[in-house]
Backbone as XML, in Angstrom:
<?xml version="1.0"?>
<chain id="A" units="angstrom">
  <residue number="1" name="UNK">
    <atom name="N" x="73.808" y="-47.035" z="-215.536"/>
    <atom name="CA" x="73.675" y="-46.792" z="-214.111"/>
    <atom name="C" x="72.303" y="-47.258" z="-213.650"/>
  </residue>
  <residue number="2" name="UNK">
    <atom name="N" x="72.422" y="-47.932" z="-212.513"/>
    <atom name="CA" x="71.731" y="-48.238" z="-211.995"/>
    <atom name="C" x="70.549" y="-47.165" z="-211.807"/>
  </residue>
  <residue number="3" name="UNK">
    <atom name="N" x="69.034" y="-47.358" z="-211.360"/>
    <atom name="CA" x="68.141" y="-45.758" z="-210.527"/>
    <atom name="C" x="67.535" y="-46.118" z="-209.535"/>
  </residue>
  <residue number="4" name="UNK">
    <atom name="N" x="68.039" y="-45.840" z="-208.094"/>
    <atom name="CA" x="67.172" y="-46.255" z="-206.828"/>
    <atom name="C" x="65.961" y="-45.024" z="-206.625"/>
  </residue>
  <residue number="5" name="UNK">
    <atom name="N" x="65.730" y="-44.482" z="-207.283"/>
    <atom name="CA" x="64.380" y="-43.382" z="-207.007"/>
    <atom name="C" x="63.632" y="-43.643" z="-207.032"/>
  </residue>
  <residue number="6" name="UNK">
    <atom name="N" x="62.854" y="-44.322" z="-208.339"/>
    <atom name="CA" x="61.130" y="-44.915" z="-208.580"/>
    <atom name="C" x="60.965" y="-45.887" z="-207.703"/>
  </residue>
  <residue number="7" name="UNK">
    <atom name="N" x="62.183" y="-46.882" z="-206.833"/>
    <atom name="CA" x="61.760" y="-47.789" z="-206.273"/>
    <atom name="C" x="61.962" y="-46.905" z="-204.586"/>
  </residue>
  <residue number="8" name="UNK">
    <atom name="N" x="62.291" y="-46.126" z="-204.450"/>
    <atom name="CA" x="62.924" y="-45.170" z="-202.862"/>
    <atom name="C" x="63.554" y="-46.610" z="-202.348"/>
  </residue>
  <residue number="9" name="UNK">
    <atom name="N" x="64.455" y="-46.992" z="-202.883"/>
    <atom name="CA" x="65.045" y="-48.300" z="-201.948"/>
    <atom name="C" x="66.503" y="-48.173" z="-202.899"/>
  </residue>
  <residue number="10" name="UNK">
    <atom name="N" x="67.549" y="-49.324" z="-201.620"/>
    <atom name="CA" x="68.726" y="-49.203" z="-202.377"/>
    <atom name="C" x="68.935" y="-49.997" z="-203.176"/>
  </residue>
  <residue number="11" name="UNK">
    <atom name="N" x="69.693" y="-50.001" z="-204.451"/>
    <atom name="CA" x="70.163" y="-50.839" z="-205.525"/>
    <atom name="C" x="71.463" y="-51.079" z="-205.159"/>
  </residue>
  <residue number="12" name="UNK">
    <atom name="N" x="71.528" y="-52.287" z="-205.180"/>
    <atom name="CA" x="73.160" y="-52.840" z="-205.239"/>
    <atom name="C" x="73.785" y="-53.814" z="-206.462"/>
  </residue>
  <residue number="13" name="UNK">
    <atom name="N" x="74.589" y="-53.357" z="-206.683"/>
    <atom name="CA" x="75.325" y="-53.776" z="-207.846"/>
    <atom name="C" x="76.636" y="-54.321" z="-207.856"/>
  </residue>
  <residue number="14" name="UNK">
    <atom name="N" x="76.941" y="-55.569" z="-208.071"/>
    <atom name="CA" x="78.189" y="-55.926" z="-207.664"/>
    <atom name="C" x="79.070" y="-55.180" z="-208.711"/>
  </residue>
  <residue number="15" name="UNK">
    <atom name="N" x="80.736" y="-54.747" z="-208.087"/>
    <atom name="CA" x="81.755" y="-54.672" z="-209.188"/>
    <atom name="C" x="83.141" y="-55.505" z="-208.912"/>
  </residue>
  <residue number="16" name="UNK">
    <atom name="N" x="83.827" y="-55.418" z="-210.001"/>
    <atom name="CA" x="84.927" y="-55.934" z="-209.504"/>
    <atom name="C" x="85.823" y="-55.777" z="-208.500"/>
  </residue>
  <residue number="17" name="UNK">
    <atom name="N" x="85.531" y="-54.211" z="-207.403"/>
    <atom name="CA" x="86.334" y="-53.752" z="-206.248"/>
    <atom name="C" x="85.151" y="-53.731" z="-205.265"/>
  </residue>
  <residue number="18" name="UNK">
    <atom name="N" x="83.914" y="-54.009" z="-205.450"/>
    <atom name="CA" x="83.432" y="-54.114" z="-204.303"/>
    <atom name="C" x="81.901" y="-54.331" z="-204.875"/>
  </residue>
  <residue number="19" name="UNK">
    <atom name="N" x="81.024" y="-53.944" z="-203.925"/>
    <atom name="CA" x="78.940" y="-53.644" z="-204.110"/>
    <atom name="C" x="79.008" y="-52.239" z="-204.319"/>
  </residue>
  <residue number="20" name="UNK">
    <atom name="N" x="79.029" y="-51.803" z="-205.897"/>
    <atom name="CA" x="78.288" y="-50.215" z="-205.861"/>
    <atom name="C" x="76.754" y="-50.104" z="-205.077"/>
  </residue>
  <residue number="21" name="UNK">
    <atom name="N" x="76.347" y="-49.447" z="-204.202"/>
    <atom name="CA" x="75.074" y="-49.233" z="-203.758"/>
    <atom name="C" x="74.422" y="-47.494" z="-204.120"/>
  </residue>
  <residue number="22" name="UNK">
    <atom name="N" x="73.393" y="-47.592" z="-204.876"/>
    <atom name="CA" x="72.310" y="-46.296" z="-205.233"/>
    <atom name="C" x="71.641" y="-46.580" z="-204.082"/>
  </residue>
  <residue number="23" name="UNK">
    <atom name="N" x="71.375" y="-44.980" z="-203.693"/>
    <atom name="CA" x="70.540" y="-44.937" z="-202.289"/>
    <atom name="C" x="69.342" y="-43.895" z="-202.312"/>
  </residue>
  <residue number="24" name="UNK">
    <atom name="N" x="68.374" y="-43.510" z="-202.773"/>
    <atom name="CA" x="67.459" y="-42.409" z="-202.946"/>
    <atom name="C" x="68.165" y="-41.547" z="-201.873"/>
  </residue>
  <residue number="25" name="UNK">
    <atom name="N" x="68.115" y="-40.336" z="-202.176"/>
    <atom name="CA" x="67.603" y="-38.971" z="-200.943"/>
    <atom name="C" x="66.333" y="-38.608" z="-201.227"/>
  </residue>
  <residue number="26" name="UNK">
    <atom name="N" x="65.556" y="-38.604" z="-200.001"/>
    <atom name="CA" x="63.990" y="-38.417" z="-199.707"/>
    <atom name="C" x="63.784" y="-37.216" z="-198.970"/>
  </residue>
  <residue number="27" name="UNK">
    <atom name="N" x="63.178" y="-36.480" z="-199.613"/>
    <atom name="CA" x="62.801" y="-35.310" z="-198.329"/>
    <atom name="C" x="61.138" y="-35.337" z="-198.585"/>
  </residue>
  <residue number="28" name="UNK">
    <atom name="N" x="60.163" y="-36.305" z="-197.186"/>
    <atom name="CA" x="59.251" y="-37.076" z="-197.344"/>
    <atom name="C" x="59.198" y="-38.015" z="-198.450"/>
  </residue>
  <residue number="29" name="UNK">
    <atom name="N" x="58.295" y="-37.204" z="-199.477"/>
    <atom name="CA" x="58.567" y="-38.299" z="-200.605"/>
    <atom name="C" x="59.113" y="-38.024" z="-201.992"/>
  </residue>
  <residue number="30" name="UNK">
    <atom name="N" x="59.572" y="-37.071" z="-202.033"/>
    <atom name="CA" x="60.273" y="-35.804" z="-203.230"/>
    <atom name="C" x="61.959" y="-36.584" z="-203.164"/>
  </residue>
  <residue number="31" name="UNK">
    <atom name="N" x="61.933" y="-37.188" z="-204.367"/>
    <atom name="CA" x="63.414" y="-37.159" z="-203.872"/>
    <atom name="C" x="64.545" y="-36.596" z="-204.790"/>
  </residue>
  <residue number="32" name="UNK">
    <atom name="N" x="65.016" y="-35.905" z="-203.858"/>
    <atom name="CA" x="66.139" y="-34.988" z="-204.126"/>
    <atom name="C" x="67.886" y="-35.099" z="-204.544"/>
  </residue>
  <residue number="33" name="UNK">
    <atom name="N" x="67.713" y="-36.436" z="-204.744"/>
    <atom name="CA" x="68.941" y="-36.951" z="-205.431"/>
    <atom name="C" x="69.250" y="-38.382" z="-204.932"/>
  </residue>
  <residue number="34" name="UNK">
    <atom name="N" x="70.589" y="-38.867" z="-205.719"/>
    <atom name="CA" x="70.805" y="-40.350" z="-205.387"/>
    <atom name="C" x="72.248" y="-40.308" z="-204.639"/>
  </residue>
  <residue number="35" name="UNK">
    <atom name="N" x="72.779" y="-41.294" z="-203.639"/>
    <atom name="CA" x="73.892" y="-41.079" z="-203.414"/>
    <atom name="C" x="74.300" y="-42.523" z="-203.587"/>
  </residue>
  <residue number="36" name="UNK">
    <atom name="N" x="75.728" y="-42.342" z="-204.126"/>
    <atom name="CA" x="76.438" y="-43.653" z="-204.594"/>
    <atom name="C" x="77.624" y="-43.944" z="-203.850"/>
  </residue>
  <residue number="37" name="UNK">
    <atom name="N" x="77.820" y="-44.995" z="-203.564"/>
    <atom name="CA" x="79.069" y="-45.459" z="-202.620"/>
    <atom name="C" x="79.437" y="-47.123" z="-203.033"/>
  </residue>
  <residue number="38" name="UNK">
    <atom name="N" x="80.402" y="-47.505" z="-202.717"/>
    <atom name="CA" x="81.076" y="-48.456" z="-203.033"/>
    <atom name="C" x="81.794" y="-49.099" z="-201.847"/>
  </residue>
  <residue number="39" name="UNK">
    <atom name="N" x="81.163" y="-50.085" z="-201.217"/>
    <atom name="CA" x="81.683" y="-51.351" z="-200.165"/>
    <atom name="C" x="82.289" y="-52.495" z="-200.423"/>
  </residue>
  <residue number="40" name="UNK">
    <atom name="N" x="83.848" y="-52.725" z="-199.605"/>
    <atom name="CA" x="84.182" y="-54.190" z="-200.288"/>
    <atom name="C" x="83.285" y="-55.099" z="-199.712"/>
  </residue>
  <residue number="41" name="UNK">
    <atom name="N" x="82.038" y="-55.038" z="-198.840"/>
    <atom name="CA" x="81.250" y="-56.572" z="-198.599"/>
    <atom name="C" x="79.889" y="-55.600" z="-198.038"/>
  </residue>
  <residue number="42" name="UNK">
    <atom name="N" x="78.871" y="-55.982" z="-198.021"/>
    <atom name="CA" x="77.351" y="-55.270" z="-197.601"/>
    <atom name="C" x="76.748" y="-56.735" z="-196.751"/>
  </residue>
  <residue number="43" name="UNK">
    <atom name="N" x="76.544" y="-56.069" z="-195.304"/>
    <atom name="CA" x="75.374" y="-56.764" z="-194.654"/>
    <atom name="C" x="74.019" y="-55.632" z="-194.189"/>
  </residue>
  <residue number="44" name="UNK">
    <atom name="N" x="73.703" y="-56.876" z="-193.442"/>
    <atom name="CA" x="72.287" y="-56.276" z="-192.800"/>
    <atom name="C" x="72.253" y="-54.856" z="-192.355"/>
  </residue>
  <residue number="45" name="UNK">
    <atom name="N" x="73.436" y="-54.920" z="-191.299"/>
    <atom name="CA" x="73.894" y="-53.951" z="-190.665"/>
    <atom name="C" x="74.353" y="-52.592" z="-191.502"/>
  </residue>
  <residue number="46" name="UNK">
    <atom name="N" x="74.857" y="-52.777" z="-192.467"/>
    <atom name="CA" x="75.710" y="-52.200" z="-193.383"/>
    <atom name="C" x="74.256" y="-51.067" z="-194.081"/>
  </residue>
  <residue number="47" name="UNK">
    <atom name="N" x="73.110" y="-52.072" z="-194.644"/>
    <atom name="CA" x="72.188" y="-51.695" z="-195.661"/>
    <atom name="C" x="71.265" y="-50.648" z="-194.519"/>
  </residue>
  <residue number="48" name="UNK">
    <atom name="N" x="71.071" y="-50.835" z="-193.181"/>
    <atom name="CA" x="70.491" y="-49.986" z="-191.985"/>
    <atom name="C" x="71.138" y="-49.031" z="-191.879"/>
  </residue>
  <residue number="49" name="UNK">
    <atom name="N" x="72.676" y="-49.062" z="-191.929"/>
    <atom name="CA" x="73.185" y="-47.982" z="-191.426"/>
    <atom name="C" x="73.417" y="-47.392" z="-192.773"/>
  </residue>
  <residue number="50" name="UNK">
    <atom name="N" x="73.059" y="-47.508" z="-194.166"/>
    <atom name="CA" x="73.414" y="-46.801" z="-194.866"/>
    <atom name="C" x="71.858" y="-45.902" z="-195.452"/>
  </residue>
  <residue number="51" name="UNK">
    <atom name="N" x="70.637" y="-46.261" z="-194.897"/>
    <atom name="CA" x="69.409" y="-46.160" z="-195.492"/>
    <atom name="C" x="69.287" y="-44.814" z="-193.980"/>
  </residue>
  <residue number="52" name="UNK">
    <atom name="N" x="69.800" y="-44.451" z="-193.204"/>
    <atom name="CA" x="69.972" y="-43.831" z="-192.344"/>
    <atom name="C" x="71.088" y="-42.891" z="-192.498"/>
  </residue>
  <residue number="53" name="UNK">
    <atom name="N" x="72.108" y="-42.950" z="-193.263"/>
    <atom name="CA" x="72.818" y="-41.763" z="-193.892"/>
    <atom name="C" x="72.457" y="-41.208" z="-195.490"/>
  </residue>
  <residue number="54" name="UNK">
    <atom name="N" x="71.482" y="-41.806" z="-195.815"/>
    <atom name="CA" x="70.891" y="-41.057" z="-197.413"/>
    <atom name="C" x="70.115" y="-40.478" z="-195.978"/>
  </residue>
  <residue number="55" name="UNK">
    <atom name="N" x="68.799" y="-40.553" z="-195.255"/>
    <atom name="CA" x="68.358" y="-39.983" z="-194.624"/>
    <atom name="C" x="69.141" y="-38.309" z="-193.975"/>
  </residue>
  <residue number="56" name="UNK">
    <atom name="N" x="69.790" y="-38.538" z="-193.248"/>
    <atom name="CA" x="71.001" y="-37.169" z="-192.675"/>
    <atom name="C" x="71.407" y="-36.488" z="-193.992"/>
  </residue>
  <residue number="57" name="UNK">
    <atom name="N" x="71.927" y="-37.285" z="-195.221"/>
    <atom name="CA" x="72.353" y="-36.457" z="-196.205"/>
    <atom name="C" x="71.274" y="-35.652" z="-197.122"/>
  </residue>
  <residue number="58" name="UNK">
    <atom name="N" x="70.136" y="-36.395" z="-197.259"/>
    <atom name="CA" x="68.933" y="-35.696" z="-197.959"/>
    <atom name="C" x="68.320" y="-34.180" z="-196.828"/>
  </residue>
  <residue number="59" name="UNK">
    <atom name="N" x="68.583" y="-34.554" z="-195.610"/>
    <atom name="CA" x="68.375" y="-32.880" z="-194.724"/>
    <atom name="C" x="68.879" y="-32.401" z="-194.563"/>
  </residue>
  <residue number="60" name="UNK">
    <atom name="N" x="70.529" y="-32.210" z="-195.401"/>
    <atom name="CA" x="71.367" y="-30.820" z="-195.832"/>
    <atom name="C" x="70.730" y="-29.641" z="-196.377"/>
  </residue>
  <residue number="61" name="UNK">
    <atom name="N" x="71.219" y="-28.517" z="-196.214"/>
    <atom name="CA" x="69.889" y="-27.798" z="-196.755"/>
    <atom name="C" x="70.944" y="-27.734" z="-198.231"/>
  </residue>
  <residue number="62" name="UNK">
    <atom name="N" x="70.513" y="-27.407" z="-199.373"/>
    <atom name="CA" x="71.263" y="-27.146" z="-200.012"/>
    <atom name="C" x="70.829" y="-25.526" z="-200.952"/>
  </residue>
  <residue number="63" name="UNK">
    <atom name="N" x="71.719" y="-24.754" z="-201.383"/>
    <atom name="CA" x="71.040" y="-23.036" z="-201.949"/>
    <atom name="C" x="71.635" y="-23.193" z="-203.213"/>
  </residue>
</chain>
């Protein structure tokens, strides 16, 4: 597996059904887990709007 943490940026990885993408969760600079998802094609648009939902998902509170 890929690790997008030490770099806080996303890793993309091609597979045979699509781009696996690792995404840090950041709460400032602590990060609090990775989230993984799988796209059949990644653009510009795609990598913005997904660096903006690790964001929303890392300020869940979690107990």
């Amino acid at each position: 597996m890929s690790r997008a943490g030490p770099t806080e940026s996303a890793v993309e990885c091609p597979q045979g059904d699509g781009i696996r993408v690792y995404l840090p969760l950041l709460d400032g600079s602590d990060e609090v887990g990775v989230m993984a998802l799988t796209l059949d094609t990644m653009g510009d648009d795609d990598r913005r709007l997904l660096r903006r939902l690790a964001g929303l998902v890392a300020d869940i509170p979690t107990a």
